[in-house]
C-alpha positions in Angstrom: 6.7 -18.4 -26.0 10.0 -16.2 -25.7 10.0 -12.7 -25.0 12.9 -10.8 -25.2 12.4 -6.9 -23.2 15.1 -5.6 -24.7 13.0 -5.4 -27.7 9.6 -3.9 -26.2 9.3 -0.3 -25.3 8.5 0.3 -21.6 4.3 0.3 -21.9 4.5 -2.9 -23.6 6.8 -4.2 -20.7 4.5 -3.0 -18.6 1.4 -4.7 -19.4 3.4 -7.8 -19.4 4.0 -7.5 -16.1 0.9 -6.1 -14.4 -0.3 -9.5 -16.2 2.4 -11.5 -14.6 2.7 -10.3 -10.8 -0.5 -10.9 -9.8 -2.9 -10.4 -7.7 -1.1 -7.0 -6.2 -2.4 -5.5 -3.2 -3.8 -1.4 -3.4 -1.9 1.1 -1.6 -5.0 4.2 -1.9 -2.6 6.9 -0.8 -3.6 10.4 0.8 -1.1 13.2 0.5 -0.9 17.2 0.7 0.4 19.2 -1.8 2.4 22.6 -0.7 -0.4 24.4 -1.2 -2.8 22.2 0.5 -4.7 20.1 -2.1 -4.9 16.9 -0.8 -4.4 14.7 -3.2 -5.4 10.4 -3.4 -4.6 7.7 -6.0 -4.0 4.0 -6.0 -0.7 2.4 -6.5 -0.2 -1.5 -7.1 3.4 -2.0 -6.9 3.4 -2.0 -3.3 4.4 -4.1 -0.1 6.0 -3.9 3.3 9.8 -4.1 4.3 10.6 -3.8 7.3 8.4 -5.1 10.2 10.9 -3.3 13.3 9.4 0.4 12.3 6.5 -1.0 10.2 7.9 0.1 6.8 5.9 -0.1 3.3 7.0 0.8 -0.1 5.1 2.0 -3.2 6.8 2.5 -6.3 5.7 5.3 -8.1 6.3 5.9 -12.2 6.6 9.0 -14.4 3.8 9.4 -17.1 5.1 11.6 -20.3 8.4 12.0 -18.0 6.6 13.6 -15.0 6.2 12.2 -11.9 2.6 11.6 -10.3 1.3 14.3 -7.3 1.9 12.1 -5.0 5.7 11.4 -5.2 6.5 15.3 -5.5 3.7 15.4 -2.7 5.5 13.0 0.0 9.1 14.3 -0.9 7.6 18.1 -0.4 6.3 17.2 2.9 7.5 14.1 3.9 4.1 12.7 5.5 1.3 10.2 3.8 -1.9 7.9 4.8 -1.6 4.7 2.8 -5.2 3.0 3.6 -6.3 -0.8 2.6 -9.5 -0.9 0.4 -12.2 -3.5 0.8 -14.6 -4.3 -1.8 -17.2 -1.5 -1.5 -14.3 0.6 -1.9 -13.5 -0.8 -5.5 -15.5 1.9 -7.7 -13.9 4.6 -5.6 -10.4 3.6 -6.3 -10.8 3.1 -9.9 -11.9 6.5 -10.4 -9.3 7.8 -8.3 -6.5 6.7 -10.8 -8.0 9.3 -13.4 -5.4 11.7 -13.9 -6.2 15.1 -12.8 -4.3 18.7 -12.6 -2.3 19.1 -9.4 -4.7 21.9 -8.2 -7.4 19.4 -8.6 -8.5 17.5 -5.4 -9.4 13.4 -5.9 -11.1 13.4 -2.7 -13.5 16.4 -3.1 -13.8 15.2 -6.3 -15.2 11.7 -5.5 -17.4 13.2 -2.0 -15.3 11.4 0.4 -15.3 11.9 3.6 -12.3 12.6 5.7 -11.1 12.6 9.3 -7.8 14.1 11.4 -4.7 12.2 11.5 -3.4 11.9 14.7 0.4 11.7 14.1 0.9 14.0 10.8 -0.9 16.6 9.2 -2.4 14.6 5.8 -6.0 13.8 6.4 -7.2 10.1 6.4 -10.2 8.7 5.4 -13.0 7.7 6.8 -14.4 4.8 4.9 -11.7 2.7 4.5 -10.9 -0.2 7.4 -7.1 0.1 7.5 -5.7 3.7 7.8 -1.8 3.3 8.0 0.3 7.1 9.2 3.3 7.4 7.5 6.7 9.9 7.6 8.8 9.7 4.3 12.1 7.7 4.9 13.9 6.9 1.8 13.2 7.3 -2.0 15.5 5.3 -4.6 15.2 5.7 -8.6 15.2 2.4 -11.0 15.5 1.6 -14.4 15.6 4.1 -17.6 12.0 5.0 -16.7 13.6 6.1 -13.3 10.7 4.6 -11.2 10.4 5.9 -7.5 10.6 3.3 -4.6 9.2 5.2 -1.8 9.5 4.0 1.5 7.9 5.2 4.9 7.4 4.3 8.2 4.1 3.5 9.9 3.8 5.5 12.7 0.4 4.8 13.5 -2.4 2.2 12.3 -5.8 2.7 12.5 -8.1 -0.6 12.0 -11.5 -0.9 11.9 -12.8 -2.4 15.4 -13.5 -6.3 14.5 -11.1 -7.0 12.5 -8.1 -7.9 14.6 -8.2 -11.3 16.6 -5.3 -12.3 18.3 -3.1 -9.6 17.0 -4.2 -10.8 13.3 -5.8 -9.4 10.5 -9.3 -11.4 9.4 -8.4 -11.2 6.2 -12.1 -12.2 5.3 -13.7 -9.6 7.3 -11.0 -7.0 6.0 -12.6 -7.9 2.1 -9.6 -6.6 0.6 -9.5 -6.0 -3.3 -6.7 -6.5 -5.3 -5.5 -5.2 -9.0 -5.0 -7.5 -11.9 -3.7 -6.9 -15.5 -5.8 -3.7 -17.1 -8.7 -2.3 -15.4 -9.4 -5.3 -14.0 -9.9 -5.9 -10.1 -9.7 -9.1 -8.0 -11.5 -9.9 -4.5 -10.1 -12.8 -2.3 -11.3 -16.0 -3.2 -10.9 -19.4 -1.5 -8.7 -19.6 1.6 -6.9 -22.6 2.1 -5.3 -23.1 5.4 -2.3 -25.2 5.8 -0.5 -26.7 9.1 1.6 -24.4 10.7 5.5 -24.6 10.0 8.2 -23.6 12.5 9.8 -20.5 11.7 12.8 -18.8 13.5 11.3 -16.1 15.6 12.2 -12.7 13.9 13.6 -11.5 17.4 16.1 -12.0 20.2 12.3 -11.1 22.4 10.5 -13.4 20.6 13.0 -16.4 21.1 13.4 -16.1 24.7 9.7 -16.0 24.8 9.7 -19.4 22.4 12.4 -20.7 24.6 11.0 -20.0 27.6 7.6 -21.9 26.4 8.9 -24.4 25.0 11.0 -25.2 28.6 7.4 -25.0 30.5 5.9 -27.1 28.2 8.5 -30.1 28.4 8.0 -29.9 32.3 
């Protein structure tokens, strides 16, 4: 099958690819307005970029040529909570992408509960396991539909206790979802583990410290 985009309009590109790039982890973002709503919706398109700050990236669209709350939310205030749902979570999510006036709070709306951030002023919330603090760094438009590519840096993670071994993630115990094409959502399914490659360490620390092992083991 050929399929030429420069012949679809944008939604039908769309659901092309929300079909195609799959499964895509959630980014459930919390963010205050100017006025204080505080404001939470799910976002897809969305992954890390740097690891040296922790940096993640949503990208953000317009609907009927606006933007969503939550980019005019982080470039008002320049501070977000980008949390990792697990599967309990799933309902909550989904309702959280209905579309509501800017006055209107997701959050109160859907009874969850929130706690303090430590290192910014938006709220985090309680339930999920992975609570990720982060400041507004960059923000680049893309494409006719001028999509926004947000990116912020972590400036504090908060996991739930059990999950880390190791200075890992158990992905099993963390029960993440994941979204598929339509209203459609995705848990993890079988994990295959594979021998471990070698991989240049990602920095000048970490070789010395590979360098330095490898020596001690050859004596």
């Amino acid at each position: 099958m050929r399929i030429d985009p420069s012949e679809l309009p944008a939604e039908r590109i769309y659901r092309l690819m929300t079909g195609i790039v799959v499964p895509r982890p959630i980014a459930w973002v919390t963010s205050l307005s100017r006025s204080g709503v505080l404001n939470l919706a799910p976002f897809s398109a969305f992954t890390f970029v740097s690891q040296k700050p922790p940096m993640l990236a949503i990208s953000v669209g317009r609907k009927a040529g606006l933007y969503k709350d939550t980019a005019h939310n982080i470039l008002d205030t320049e501070e977000y909570v980008i949390h990792i749902a697990n599967t309990e979570l799933m309902e909550a999510v989904h309702e959280s992408s209905v579309e509501h006036p800017p006055e209107v709070s997701e959050v109160e709306q859907l009874k969850l509960e929130t706690v303090p951030s430590e290192s910014i002023k938006v709220p985090r919330l309680a339930a999920p396991p992975v609570a990720m603090e982060c400041r507004f760094r960059q923000c680049l438009e893309f494409g006719e539909a001028r999509s926004r590519l947000i990116v912020g840096e972590v400036v504090l993670f908060h996991v739930r206790d059990g999950l880390v071994t190791n200075g890992k993630i158990e992905t099993e115990a963390l029960d993440p979802i994941a979204r598929i094409g339509g209203p459609r959502y995705a848990r993890l399914g079988d994990i295959v583990t594979l021998r471990t490659v070698f991989q240049t360490p990602k920095s000048t620390a970490e070789r010395h410290l590979v360098e330095r092992q490898s020596t001690t083991d050859r004596t």
